[in-house]
N, C-alpha and C positions, 0 to 999 in steps of 0.2 A: 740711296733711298731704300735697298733690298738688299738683305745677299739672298744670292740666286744658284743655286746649286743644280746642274746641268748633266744629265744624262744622255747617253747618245754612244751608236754604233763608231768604230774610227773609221769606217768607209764613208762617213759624213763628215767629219770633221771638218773641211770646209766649208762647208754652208753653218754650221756650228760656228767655226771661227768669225764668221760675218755676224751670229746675231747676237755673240758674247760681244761684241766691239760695240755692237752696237746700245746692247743695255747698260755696259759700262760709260757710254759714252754721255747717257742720262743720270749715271750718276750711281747705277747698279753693280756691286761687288759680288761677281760672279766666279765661282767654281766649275774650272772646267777643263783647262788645260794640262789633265794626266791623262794622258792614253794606258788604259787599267791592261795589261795583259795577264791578269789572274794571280800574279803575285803577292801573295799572303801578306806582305811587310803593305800595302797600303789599305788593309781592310780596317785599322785601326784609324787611318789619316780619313780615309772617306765617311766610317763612322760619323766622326765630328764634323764634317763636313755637314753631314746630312741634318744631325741634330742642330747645329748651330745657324741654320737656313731659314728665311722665310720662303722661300716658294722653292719647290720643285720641279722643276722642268724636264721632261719627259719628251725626247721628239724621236715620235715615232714615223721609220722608215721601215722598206722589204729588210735592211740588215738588220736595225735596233730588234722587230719584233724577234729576232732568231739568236740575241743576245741572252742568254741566262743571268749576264747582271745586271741588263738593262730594267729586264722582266721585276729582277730583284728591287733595282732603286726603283721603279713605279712603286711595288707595294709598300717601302718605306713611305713614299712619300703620299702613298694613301690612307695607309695607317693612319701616318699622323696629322690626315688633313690639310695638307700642303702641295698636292698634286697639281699641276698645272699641265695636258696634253698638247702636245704637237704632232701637231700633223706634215711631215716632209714631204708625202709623193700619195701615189693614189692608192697605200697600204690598207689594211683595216685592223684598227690595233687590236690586241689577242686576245682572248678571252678573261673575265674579268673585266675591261673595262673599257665595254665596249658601251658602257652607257654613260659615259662621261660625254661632255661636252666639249669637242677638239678645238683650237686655236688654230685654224687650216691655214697653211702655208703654203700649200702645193703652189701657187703661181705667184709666191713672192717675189720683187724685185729686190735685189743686194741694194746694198747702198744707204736705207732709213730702217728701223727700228720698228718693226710690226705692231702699230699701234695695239692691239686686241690684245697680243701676248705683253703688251706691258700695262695693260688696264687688271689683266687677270693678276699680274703679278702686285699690283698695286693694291688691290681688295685682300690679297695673304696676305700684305705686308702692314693692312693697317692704313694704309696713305689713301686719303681722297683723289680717286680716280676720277679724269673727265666721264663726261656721260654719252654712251654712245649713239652715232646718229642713227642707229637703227632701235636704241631705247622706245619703248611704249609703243611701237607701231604693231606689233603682235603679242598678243595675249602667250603668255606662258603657260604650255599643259600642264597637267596637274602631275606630278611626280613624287612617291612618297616610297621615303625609304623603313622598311619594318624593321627594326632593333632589335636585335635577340633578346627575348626579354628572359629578365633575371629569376634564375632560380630563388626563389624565398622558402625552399623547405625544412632546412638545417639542414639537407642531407647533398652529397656533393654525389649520389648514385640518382638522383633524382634529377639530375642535368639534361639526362637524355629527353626526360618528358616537355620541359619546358621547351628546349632545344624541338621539338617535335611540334609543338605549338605555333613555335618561329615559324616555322618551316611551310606548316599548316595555310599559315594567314597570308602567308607569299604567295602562295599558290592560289588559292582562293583569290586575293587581288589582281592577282595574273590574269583571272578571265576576262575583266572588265576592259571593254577594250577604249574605251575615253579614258584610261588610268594608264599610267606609266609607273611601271614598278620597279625600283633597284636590284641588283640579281641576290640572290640570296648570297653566292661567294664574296660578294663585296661589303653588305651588310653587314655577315657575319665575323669580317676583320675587326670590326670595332666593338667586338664581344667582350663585358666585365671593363671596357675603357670609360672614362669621363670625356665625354660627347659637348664642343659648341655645339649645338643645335644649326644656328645660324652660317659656322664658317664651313660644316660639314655639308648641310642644302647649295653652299656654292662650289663646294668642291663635286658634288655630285650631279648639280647640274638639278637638286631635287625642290619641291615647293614644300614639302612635308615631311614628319619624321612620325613616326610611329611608336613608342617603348611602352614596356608592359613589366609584369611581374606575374610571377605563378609561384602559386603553393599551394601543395598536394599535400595532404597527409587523410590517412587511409582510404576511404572510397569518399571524400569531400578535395574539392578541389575550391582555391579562389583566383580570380581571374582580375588584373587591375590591367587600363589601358588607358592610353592620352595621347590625343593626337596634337601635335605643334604646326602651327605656321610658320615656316623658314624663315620666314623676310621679317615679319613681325615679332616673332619670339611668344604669340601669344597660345594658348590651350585653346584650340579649336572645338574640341570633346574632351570628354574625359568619365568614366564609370568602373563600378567596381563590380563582381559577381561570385555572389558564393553557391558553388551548385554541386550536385552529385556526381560523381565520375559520369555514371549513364550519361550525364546532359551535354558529354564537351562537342561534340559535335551540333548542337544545337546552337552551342556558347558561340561556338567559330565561326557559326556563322552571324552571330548576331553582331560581332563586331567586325567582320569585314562587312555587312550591310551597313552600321551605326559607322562607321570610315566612309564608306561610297557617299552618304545624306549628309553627312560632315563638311564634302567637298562638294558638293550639290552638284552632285553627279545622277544621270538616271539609268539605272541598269534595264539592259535588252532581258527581255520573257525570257531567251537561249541562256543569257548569263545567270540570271537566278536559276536555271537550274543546274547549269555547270558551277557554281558555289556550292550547291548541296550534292552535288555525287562525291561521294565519298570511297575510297575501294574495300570500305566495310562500314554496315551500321552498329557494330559492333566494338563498345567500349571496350571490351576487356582483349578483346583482338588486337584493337590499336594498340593498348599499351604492350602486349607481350612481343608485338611488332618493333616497337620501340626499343626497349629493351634489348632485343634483338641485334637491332642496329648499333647500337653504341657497343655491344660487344665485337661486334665484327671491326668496329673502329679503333679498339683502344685495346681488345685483348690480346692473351697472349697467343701471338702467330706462330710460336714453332709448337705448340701444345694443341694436338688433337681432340682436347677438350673443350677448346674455344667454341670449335666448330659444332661436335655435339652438342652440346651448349645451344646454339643456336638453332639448331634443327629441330631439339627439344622444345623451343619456346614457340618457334613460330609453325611445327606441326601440330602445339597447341589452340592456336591462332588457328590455324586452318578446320581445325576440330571445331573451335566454335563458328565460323565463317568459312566453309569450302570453298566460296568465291572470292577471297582475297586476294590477289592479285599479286601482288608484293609480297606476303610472307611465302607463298609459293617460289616467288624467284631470289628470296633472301634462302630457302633451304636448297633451291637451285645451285646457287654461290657457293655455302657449304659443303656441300655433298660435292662438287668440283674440286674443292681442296681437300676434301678428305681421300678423293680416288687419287689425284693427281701428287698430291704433295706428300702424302702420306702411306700410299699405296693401300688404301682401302678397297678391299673388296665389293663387290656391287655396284649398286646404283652409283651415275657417275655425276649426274645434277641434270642431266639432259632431259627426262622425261618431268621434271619440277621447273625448269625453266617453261617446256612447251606447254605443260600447264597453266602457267602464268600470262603468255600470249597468249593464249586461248579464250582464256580472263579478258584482258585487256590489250590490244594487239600494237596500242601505241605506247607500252612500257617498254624501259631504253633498255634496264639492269640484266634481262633472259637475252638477249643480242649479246653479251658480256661472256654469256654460259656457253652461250654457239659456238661465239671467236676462239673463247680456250679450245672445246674439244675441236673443233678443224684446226688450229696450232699444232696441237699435239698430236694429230694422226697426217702432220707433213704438210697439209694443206696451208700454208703460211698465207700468201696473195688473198686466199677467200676468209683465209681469218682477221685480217689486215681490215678487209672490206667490212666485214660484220660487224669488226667493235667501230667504224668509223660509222656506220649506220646507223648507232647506236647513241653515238656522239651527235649526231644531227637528231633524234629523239631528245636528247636532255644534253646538251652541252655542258651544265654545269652538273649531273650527278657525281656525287662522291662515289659511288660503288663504279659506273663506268668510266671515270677518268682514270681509279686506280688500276681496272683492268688492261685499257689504252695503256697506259704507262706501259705495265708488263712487256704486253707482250713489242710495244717499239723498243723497253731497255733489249728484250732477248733478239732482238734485231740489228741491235747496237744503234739504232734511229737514236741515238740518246739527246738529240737536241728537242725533238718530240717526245720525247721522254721526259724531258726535262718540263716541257708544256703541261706537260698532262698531269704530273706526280704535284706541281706548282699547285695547280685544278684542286686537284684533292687534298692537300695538306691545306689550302683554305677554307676548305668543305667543311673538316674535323678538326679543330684545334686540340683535340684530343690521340689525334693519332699522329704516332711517331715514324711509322711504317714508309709513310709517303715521304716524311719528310728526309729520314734517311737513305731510302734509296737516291732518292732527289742528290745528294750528298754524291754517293756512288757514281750519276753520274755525271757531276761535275769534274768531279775527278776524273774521269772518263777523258773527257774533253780537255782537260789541263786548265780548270776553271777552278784553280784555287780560292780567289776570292769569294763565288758563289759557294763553293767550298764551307769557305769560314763561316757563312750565312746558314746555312744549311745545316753545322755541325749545332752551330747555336741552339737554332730552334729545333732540334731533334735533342739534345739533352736535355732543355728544361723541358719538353712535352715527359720523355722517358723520364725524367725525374719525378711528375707528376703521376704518370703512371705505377711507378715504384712504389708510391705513396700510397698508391690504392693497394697493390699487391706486392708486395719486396720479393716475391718468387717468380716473377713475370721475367723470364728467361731472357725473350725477346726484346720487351725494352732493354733489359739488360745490356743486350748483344749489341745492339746500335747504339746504347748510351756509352762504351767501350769506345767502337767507332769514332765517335762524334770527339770524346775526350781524346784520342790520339791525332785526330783533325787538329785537334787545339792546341796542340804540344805540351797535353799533361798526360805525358807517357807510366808516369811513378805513380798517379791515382788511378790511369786504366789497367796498370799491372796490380793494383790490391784488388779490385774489382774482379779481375778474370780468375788471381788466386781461391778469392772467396767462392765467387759463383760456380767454378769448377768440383770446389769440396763440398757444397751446398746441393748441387742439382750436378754429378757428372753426367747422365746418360742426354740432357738437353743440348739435342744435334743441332737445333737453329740457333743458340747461343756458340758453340762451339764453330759455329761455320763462321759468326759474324767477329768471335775473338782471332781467329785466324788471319781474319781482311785487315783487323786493327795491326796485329804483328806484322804482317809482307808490306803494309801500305806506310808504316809509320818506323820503323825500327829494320826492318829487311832478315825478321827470324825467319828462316826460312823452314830448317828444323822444327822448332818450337810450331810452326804453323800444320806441318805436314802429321805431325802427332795428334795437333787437334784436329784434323780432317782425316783421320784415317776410321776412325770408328762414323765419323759419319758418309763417307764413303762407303763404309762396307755395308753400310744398312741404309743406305737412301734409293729414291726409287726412280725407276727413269727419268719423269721429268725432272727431278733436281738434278740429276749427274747430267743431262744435255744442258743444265742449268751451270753448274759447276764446270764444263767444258769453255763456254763461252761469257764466264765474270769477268768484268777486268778486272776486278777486285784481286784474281789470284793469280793475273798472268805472269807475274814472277816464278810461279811454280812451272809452267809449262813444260820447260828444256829439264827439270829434276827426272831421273830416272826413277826416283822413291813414287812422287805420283804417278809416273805416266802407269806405274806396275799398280799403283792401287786403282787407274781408273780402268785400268784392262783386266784386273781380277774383278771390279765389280758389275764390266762388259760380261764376263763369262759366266756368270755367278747363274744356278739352276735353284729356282727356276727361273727363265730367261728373267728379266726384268722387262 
């Protein structure tokens, strides 16, 4: 009837074993019986597996959620609208998808063939399902999922704006508390895909879909939007808008209102005004805020420029709007990497963050700023607690998940690591940063195959980023990485040739060409050359950074490093 492609921790595998038996026993051709232990040689076999599947089956248990390829094949199978959840025990599955609709097992009895989970599977597969007896007896709430709508500007620098819009309308619907809204991390996996409308609403559990279009060209902006019926397939609404930059915030709201009348919904006096707060009334604010953002996602991270960059735009931001809230705690972030990473002098981000709660005391991103500086001054436990704080403020933010990741990799937490970096590489499909560390540390863990996954989409991200800039060091340095993950060692050695005679003095390319060589080829030498000049000029935090990678524990026992990290212990002035 199906094939059935089956994900699952091997601490379940029996209960697994019973309900493979049992859907083969209806007639379902199910994949399932490889206990994956990270072995690279089957990331090819499961590939095809997955692709050549009608439903995916996902059972989540306390082990699956702590799986990094568990994690993995969900978002395949979310991707491509094939996801089908299980529920084993009295877990809550992880973030991401948690708004799906589970096939609950917890008190199943062995022995038949979970009715529910083979009706789910029957609807991906196409086949007329019986009709359940709990059909029509309760109204379905209204659930709509917002679509990142497409940039229409010609310019692929204009991404971040539309992207901003997405983001916008999420939120904004988010207030309405008779609406159900998909999380923005899950929406946004089906960014620039060709969308069922219909099989996507039942993979998500949603009644509606949202898609849009933006194009901006100089201070005119146009706005097109349509809302669908899931079950129907039909155009609920639909309008178009050509207006003035000034007016987007007027626009925003006019269609999550013309959304909410759509589904004849009535908003609370509270909620229309929580639709219109915005954390500036100020067009030109937003966009430099914007702007902002997508550089912090996709620039280059070993170049102190990025960050400037961004201090500049968004202390432009705050020029026009004092009270902006967010571009205070976007120069917050910067100003942290520039003390921390860079060993800038002054300001460290800390009085730009508390700025920013001062603004607004329920922003997640300045909780972010706190965690780093108590990290860094030893305080590990109270900085642990802060970014988790933080996390309960916005669970799904890209700027605090990435920071969460951080500092659990420099913990070696790296199963929570692995959680968080996941978080944020679905945030930004533009940023490579998460998804390579992500990489790092599966490797950590001896999770090749997550591995193989991770190298993937970290190269074609950096390749994209390339595209925009060929001197972006960083993507460079992890698209290295990723190609030695892959076993194309002969193209990551022309790369490192090149980039080396191109940009020598670039320490964060040089660090991440290093990790390629110890991790993939066992140069040991060859490695210790490249980290010697960044060694001698990096700044505390990266050398307690560089102490505890796994990326370079190969070097540890070398007396060539232990002498270069204890000359740049000694090094005056202290570090």
């Amino acid at each position: 009837m199906a094939r059935v492609f089956m994900s699952y921790a091997r601490e379940d595998r029996d209960r697994v074993e019973q309900i493979a038996s049992g859907l083969e026993s209806r007639g379902d051709e199910v994949w399932w019986d490889h206990q994956i232990h990270g072995g690279s040689r089957f990331a090819e076999q499961i590939d095809r597996a997955l692709r050549e599947s009608d439903a995916v089956v996902v059972l989540w248990s306390h082990a699956s959620i702590a799986s990094a390829w568990v994690l993995d094949e969900a978002a395949e199978g979310r991707d491509s609208s094939k996801l089908v959840p299980v529920l084993l025990d009295d877990c809550r599955p992880p973030l991401g998808y948690r708004q799906y609709q589970c096939v609950d097992l917890t008190g199943w009895q062995e022995g038949t063939v979970p009715g529910l989970l083979g009706e789910a599977i029957d609807q991906l597969a196409g086949v007329a399902a019986r009709p359940s007896a709990s059909a029509g007896r309760h109204k379905q709430r209204t659930t709509i999922c917002v679509l990142p709508f497409a940039n229409m500007s010609g310019d692929a620098e204009q991404e971040y704006f539309s992207d901003g819009i997405t983001e916008d309308v999420i939120t904004d619907l988010s207030k309405v508390s008779a609406l159900s809204v998909i999380a923005r991390n899950t929406s946004f996996t089906f960014k620039s895909k060709a969308v069922d409308v219909a099989q996507l609403c039942r993979q998500l559990g949603a009644t509606h879909v949202l898609e849009g279009s933006v194009r901006k060209a100089g201070n005119r902006v146009r706005i097109t939007a349509q809302l669908i019926d899931g079950a129907a397939g039909d155009h609920c609404w639909a309008e178009r808008w050509d207006r003035d930059l000034g007016d987007i915030f007027a626009l925003q709201d006019e269609i999550s209102m013309a959304v909410v009348a759509a589904v004849r919904l009535k908003l609370l006096p509270e909620e229309k005004k929580a639709i219109r707060q915005r954390g500036t009334n100020s067009s030109d604010a937003y966009n430099l805020y914007l702007m902002a953002r997508q550089q912090y996602a996709s620039g280059n991270q070993g170049d102190p420029r990025r960050d400037e960059a961004i201090i500049r735009l968004c202390s432009k931001a705050v020029e026009i709007d004092p009270n902006y809230a967010r571009a205070w705690a976007m120069i917050g972030l910067s100003e942290t990497s520039l003390h921390f990473r860079f060993g800038r002098a002054g300001t460290n981000g800390l009085e730009a963050a508390e700025r920013a709660l001062a603004l607004d005391p329920e922003l997640a991103e300045p909780h972010t700023v706190k965690a780093r500086q108590l990290y860094e001054l030893g305080r590990h436990d109270e900085a642990i607690r802060e970014v988790e704080a933080a996390l309960e403020l916005d669970p799904d933010s890209y700027e605090v998940n990435l920071g969460a990741g951080y500092l659990y990799f420099r913990e070696h937490r790296y199963a929570e690591a692995i959680d968080r970096y996941a978080i944020a590489a679905a945030a930004m499909e533009s940023d490579y940063h998460s998804s390579g560390t992500l990489l790092s540390c599966c490797l950590a863990i001896g999770d090749s195959y997550g591995a193989d996954r991770a190298a993937r989409m970290t190269l074609s991200r950096a390749e994209l980023a390339l595209a925009q800039d060929q001197n972006n060091g960083s993507a460079i340095g992890f698209a290295v990485v990723a190609l030695a993950v892959l076993g194309e060692m002969q193209r990551a050695r022309e790369w490192i040739d090149r980039a080396i005679l191109l940009d020598p003095d670039n320490m964060n390319m040089r660090y991440n060409f290093a990790c390629a060589l110890l991790l993939h080829s066992g140069e040991k030498e060859a490695a210790m050359d490249l980290m010697e000049p960044v060694i001698s000029s990096t700044t505390e935090t990266w050398l307690n950074h560089i102490e505890l990678d796994p990326d370079l524990d190969a070097l540890r026992g070398e007396p060539r490093f232990r002498a270069m990290i204890e000359a740049a212990r000694r090094r005056e002035p202290a570090l």
